[in-house]
C-alpha positions in Angstrom: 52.4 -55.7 44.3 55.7 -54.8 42.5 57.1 -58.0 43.6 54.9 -60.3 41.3 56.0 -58.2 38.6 59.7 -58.0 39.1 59.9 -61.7 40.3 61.3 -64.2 37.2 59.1 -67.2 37.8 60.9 -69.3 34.8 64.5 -67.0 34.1 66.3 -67.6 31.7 68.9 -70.8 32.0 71.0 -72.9 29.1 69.1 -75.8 28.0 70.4 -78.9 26.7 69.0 -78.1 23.3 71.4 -75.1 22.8 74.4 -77.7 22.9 73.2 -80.3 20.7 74.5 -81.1 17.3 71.4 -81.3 15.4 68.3 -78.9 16.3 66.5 -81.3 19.2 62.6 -82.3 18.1 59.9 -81.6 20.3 56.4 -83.5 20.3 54.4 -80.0 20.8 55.9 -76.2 21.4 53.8 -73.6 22.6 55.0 -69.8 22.0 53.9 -67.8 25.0 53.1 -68.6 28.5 50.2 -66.7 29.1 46.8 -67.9 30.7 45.9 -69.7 27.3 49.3 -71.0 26.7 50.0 -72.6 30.2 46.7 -73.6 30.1 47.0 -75.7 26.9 50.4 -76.9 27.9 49.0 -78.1 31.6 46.5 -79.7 29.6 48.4 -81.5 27.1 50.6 -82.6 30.3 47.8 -84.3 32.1 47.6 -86.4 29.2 51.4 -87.0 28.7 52.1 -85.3 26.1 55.2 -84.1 26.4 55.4 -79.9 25.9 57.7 -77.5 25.9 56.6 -73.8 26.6 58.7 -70.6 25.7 58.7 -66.9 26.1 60.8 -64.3 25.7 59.2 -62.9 28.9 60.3 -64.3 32.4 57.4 -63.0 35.0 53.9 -62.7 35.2 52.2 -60.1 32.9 52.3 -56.2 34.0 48.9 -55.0 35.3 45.9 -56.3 35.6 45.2 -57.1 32.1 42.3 -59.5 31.8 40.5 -59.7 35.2 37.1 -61.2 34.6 36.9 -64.9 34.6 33.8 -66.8 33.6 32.3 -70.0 34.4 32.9 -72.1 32.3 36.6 -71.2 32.4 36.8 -72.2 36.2 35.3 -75.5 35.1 38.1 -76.1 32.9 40.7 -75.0 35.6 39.2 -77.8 38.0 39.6 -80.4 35.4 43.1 -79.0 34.8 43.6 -79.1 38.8 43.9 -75.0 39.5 40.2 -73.9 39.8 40.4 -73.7 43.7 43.2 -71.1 43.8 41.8 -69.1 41.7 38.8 -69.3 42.9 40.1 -68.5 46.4 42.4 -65.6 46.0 39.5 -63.7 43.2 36.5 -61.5 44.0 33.2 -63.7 43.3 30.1 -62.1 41.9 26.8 -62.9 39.8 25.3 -59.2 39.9 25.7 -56.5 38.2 24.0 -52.7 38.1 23.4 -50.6 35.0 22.9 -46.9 35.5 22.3 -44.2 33.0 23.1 -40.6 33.9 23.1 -40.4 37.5 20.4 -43.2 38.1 20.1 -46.8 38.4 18.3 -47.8 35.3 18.0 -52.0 36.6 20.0 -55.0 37.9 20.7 -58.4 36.9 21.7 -61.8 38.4 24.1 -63.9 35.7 23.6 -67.3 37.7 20.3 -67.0 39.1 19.6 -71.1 39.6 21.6 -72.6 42.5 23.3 -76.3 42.2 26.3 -74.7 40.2 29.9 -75.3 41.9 31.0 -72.4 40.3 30.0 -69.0 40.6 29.2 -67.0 37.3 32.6 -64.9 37.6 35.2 -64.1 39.6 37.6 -60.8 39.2 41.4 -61.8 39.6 44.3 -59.7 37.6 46.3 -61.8 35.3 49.5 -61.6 36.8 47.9 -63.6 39.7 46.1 -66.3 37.0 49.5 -66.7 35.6 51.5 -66.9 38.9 49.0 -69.9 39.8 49.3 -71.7 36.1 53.1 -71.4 36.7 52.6 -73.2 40.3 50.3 -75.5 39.0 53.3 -75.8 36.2 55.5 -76.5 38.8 53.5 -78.8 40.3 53.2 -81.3 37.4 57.0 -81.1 36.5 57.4 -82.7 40.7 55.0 -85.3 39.7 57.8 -86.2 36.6 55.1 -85.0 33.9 56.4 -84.4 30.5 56.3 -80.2 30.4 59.1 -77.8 30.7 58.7 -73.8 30.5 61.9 -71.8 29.0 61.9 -68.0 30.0 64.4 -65.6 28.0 63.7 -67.4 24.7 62.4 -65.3 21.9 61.4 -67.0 18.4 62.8 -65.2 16.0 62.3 -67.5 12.9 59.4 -70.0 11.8 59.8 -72.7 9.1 56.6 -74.6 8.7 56.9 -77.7 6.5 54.7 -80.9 6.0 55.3 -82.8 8.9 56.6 -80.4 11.7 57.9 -76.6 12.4 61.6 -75.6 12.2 62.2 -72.5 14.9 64.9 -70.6 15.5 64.8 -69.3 19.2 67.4 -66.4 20.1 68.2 -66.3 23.9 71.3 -64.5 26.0 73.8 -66.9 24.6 72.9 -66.4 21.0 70.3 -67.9 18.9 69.6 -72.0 18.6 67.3 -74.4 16.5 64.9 -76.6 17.3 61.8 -78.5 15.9 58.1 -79.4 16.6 56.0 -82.1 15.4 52.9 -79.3 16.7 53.4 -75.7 17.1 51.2 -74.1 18.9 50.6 -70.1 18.8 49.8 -68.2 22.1 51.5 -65.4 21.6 49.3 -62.8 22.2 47.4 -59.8 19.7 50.6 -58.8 18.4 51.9 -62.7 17.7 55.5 -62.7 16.1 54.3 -66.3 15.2 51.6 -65.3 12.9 53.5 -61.9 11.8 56.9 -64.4 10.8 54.1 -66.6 8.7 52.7 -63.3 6.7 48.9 -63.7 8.4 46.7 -61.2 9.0 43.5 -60.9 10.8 39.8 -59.6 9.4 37.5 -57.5 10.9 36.5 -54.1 12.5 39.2 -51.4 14.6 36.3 -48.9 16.2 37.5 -45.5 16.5 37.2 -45.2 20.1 39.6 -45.3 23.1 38.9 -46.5 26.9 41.3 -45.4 29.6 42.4 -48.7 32.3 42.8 -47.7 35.4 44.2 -50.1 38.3 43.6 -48.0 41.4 44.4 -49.6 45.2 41.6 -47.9 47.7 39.6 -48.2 50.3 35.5 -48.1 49.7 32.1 -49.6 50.4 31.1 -50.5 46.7 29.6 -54.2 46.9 31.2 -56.5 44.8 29.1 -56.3 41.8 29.7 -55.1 38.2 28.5 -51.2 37.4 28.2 -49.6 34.4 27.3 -46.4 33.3 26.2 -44.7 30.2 26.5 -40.7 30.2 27.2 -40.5 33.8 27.5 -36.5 34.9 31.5 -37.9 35.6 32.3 -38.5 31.9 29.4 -36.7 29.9 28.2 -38.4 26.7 30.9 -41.5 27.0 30.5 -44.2 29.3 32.3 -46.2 32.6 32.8 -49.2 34.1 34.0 -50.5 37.8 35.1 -53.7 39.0 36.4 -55.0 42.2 39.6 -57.3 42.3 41.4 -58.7 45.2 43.7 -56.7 47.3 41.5 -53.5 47.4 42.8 -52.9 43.8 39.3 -51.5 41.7 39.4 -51.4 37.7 37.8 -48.4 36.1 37.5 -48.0 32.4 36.7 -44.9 31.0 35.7 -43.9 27.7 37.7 -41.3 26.3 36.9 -40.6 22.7 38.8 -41.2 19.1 40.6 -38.1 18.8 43.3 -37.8 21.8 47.0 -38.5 22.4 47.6 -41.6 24.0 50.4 -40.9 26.0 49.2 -37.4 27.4 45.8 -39.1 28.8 48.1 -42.1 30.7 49.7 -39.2 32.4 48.5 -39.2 36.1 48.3 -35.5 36.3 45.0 -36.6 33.0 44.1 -39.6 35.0 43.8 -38.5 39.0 41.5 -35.8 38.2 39.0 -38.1 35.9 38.8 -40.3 38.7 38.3 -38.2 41.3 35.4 -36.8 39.0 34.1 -40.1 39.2 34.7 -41.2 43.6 34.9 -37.5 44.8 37.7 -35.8 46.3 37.6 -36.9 49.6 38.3 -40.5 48.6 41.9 -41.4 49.1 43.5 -43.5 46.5 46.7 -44.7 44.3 47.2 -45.9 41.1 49.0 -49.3 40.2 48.6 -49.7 36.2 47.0 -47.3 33.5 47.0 -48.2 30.2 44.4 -47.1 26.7 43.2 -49.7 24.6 40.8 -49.5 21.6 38.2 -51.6 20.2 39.1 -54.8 17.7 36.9 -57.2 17.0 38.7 -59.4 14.3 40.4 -62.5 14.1 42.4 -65.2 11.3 40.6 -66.4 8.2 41.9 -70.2 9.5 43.2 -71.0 13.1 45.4 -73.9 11.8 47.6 -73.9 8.9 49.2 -77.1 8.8 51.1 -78.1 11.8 50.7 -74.4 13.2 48.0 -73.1 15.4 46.6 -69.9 16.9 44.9 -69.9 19.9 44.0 -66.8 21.9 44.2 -63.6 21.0 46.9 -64.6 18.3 43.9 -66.3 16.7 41.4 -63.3 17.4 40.6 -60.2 19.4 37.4 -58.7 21.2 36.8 -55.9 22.9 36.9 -56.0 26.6 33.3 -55.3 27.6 32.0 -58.8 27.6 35.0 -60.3 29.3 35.1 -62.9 26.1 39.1 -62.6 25.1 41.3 -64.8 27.9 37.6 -66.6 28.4 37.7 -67.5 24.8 41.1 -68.1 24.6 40.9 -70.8 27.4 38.3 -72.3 25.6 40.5 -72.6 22.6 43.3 -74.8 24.8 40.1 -76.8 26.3 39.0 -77.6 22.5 42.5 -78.5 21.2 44.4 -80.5 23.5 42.3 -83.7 23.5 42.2 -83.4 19.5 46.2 -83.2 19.3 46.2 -86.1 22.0 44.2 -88.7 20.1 46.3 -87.6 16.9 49.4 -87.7 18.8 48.4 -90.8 19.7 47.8 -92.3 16.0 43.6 -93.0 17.5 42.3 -89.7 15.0 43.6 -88.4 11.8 44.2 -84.8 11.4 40.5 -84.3 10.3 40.3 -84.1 14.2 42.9 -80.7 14.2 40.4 -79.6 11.0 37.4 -79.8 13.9 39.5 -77.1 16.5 39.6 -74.8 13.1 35.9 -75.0 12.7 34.4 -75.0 16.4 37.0 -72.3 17.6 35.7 -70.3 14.7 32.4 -70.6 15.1 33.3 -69.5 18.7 35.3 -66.2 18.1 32.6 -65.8 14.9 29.9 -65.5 18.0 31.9 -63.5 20.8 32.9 -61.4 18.1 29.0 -60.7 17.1 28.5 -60.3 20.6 31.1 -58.0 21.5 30.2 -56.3 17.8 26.8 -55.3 19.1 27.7 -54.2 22.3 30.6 -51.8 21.2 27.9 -50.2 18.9 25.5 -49.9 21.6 28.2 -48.4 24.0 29.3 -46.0 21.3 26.7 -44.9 18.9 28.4 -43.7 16.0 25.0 -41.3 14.6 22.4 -39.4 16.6 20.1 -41.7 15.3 21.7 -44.5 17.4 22.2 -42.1 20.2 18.3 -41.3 20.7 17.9 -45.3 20.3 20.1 -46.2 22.5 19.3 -43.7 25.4 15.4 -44.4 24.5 15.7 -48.2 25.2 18.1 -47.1 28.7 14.9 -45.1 29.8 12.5 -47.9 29.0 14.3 -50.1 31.1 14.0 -48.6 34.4 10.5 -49.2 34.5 9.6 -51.6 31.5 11.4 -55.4 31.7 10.7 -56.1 28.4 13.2 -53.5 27.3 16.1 -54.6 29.5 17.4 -57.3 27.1 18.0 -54.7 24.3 20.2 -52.6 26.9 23.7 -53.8 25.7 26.3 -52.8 28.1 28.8 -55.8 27.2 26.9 -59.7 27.0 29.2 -61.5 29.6 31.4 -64.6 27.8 29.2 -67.4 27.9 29.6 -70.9 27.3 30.2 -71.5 23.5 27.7 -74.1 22.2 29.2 -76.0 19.2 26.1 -76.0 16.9 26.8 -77.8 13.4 30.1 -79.3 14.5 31.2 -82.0 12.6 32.0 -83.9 15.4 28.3 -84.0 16.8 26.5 -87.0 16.8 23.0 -87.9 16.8 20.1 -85.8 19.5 17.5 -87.4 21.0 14.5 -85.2 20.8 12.0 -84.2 24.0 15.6 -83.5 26.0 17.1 -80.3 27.2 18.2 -77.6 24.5 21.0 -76.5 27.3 22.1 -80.0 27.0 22.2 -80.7 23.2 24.9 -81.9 21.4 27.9 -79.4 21.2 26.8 -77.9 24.1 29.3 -78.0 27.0 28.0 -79.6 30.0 26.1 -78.2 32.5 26.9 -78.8 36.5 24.5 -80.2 39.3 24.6 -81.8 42.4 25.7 -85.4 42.3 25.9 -88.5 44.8 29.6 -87.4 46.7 29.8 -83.8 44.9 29.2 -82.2 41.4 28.7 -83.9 38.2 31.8 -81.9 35.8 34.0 -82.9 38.8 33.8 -86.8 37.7 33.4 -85.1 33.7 36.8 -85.2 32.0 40.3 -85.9 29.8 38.5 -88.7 28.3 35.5 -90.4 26.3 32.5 -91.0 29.1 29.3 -92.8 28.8 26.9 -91.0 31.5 23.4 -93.2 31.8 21.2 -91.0 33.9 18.7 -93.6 35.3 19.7 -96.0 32.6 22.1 -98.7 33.0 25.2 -98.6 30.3 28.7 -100.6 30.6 31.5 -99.7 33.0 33.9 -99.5 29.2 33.2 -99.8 25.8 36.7 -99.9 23.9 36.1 -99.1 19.9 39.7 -99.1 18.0 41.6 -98.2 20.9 40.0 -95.6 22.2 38.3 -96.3 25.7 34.9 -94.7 26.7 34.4 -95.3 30.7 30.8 -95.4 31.4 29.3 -93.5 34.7 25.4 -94.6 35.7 23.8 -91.6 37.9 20.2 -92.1 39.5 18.1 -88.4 39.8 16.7 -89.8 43.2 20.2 -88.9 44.5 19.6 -85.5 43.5 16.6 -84.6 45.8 16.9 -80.5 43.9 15.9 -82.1 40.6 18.6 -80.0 38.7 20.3 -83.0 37.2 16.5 -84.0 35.9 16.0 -80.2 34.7 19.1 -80.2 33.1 19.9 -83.7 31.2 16.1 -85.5 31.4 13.6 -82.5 31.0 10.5 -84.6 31.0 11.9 -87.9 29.6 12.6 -91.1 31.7 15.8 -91.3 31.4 19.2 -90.6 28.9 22.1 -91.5 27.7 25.0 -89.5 26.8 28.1 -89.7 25.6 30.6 -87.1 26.8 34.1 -85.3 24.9 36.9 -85.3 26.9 36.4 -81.5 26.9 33.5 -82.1 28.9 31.0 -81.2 25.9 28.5 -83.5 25.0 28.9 -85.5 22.0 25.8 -87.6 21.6 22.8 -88.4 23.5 19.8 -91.0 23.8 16.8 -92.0 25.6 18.0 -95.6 25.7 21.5 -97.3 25.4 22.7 -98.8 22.1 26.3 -100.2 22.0 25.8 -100.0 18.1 24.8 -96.3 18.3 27.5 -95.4 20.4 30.3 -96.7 18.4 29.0 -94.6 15.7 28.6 -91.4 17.4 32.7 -91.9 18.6 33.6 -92.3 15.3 31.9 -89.1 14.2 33.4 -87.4 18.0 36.8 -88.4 16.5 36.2 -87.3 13.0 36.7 -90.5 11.2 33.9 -90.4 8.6 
């Protein structure tokens, strides 16, 4: 395991930049090359735009970091042509077991409905996501694509100005300039990049501390998420266990507000709580430990002129939840196809204004989510306590208190409701399928439908007949016509038709839906592409 942490995957080396005489412009820059910042460069790759990625770092991240991968995330990796490794090398699992004291209080099933490519997560450290972005990186720069990763190159300076960014970037032989059209900020909860710009974030720090632990062992635990509040192993806190690849397991445990850091990440503090919790007799090691603390909070505005923030430079979550590198992916999935078309000159920068507003409307609901569940997990008044361990009771023999019990909601899917980019709904269809909504898999004639879903404007007529292209001002919507007798499970008919005939919709190249009829209208659709692209 050291290996893939001492390995450079993209070391330092002199670029051509450092030797010119005037600081070299680059179309888009993305600070940081973590999952949400290879992810939006891979992205903006596939559409040739040309990108240029730098870190000061040179390897994968240390530890597991963020393990839990969602969905819809693993949707976006198969459009961006990585989904399968990831999928192959991580731990998949829909269920998950909630126990209070030393009992199982109930289950649950997070994909319960088959005809779904995907599973509902998988569990795969970070330092393997990243090592498969990078190959995936790799990959693109063999095919001649326009992207190019610099390790060993720190920003140190950032000068935004009408039209572009000025950076300065110091490296091993001294500092040089260069400047972006588009930066873009993945640089992480600490971000230089938003620090060198004087912004903050807003929000809520709770005062409460969870212990990481990486631990590499042997044992029988099925491959589901547990969680437990007050178990007899950590009295009146709480604990959670994962299983990742390798016969690594993650176990958080909640410590309390008032402790030394550094004393509880000692292992002579740490091997003792976890034997507490898998007995004596159980043999393991530990490979990462690290303390975090709650912080749901995030920017006032995502983009300020030709910078942006995506990730957790943009916002933070707690962990429970699994919504920060979700999220964050779903920030590069929003923004790339935006800063193509306006690359492009086919959208004005009223397109950028749409990321500001559907990413925040995004981190405005994990942060609720994530909000709720922290103040579930750690009551802050007896009051809350009693509540809490009242509804925990209920639910091991009452369903209807179940959805109350809060142990983390798991990222889901981020619906854009109110966007200004979605056009008009049709009504007696699907809710799951509205406008803003991203959309949903099923089986299809030769595979699944979000596998033919992607990097560009689509017309799908589900048992309605619409043109193979509609061009409108230079932007080119491909149409797809899909029959529900192909589909002998009925989930394409569940999911897009409910009980109408047949639909129309018209599909973002981020695989959301933009529009959607019960008929086709040329007219109609020209006007919902204009709204898509945020021209009126």
């Amino acid at each position: 395991m050291t290996k893939i942490f001492e390995t450079p995957l993209y070391p330092y080396a002199r670029s051509r930049d450092q030797d010119a005489a005037q600081p070299v412009r680059h179309t888009v820059v993305i600070v940081g090359a973590g999952p949400v910042g290879l992810a939006a460069a891979i992205d903006l790759a596939l559409q040739d735009v040309p990108v240029l990625v730098i870190d000061d770092n040179d390897k994968v991240s240390f530890g597991s970091r963020a393990i839990c991968f969602a969905k819809r995330p693993l949707e976006i990796l198969d459009r961006l042509g990585c989904g399968q490794p990831m999928v192959d090398k991580g731990v998949v699992w829909n269920l998950g077991k909630v126990f209070f004291d030393d009992r199982q209080v109930y289950g649950f099933n997070l994909l319960p409905e088959d005809g779904h490519k995907r599973p509902a997560f998988i569990n795969l450290q970070q330092y393997y996501f990243e090592l498969f972005l990078v190959e995936r990186v790799r990959a693109l720069q063999a095919e001649g694509r326009p992207i190019e990763i610099r390790g060993g190159n720190k920003v140190v300076s950032v000068d935004p100005r009408a039209d572009g960014v000025g950076l300065t970037i110091d490296t091993a032989d001294g500092p040089y300039r260069i400047e972006a059209d588009w930066l873009i900020a993945c640089d992480g909860a600490n971000s230089p990049v938003r620090r060198m710009m004087g912004l903050d974030f807003v929000g809520r720090i709770f005062e409460d501390n969870f212990l990481i632990a990486d631990v590499k062992m042997t044992a029988d635990f099925p491959t589901e998420r547990w969680f437990w509040f007050d178990p007899p192993f950590n009295r009146n806190q709480s604990a959670l266990l994962h299983k990742q690849p390798d016969n690594v397991w993650r176990i958080d445990l909640q410590l309390g507000w008032n402790i030394d850091k550094e004393v509880e990440k000692q292992p002579e503090r740490v091997i003792p709580r976890l034997k507490a919790m898998l007995g004596d007799e159980v043999e393991f090691e530990l490979e990462w430990v690290s303390i975090y603390t709650f912080q749901c909070r995030r920017m006032e505005r995502f983009r300020h002129g030709r910078v942006i923030f995506a990730g957790d430079s943009a916002h933070q979550v707690s962990p429970f939840g699994a919504r920060g590198a979700n999220s964050g992916l779903q920030d590069a999935d929003n923004l790339a196809w935006k800063l193509k078309l306006v690359i492009d000159g086919k959208a004005g920068e009223a397109l950028i204004d749409s990321y500001d507003a559907e990413r925040i409307h995004g981190a405005d609901e994990n942060i609720l989510n994530s909000s709720r569940s922290t103040d579930f997990i750690t009551p802050k008044s007896e009051t809350s306590r009693i509540f809490r361990d009242a509804v925990l009771d209920l639910s091991e023999r009452f369903e209807f208190a179940r959805p109350f019990v809060n142990s983390g909601r798991l990222s889901v899917p981020c619906t854009y409701d109110g966007s200004p980019l979605n056009g008009p709904d049709a009504a007696g269809l699907p809710a799951r399928s509205r406008p803003g909504s991203p959309a949903v898999d099923a089986p299809v004639e030769g595979g699944w439908l979000l596998d033919r879903l992607g990097n560009r404007f689509q017309l799908i007529g589900i048992n309605a007949d619409v043109p193979a292209v509609i061009e409108d001002h230079g932007v080119r919507i491909e149409g797809m016509t899909l029959s529900t007798a192909a589909d002998p499970s009925g989930a394409l008919a569940a999911r897009y038709l409910g009980t109408a005939p047949a639909a129309v919709y018209l599909m973002r190249p981020d695989q959301h839906v933009a529009a959607r009829w019960t008929a086709f209208d040329e007219a109609a659709v020209r006007k919902a592409l204009g709204i898509a692209l945020a021209r009126s």
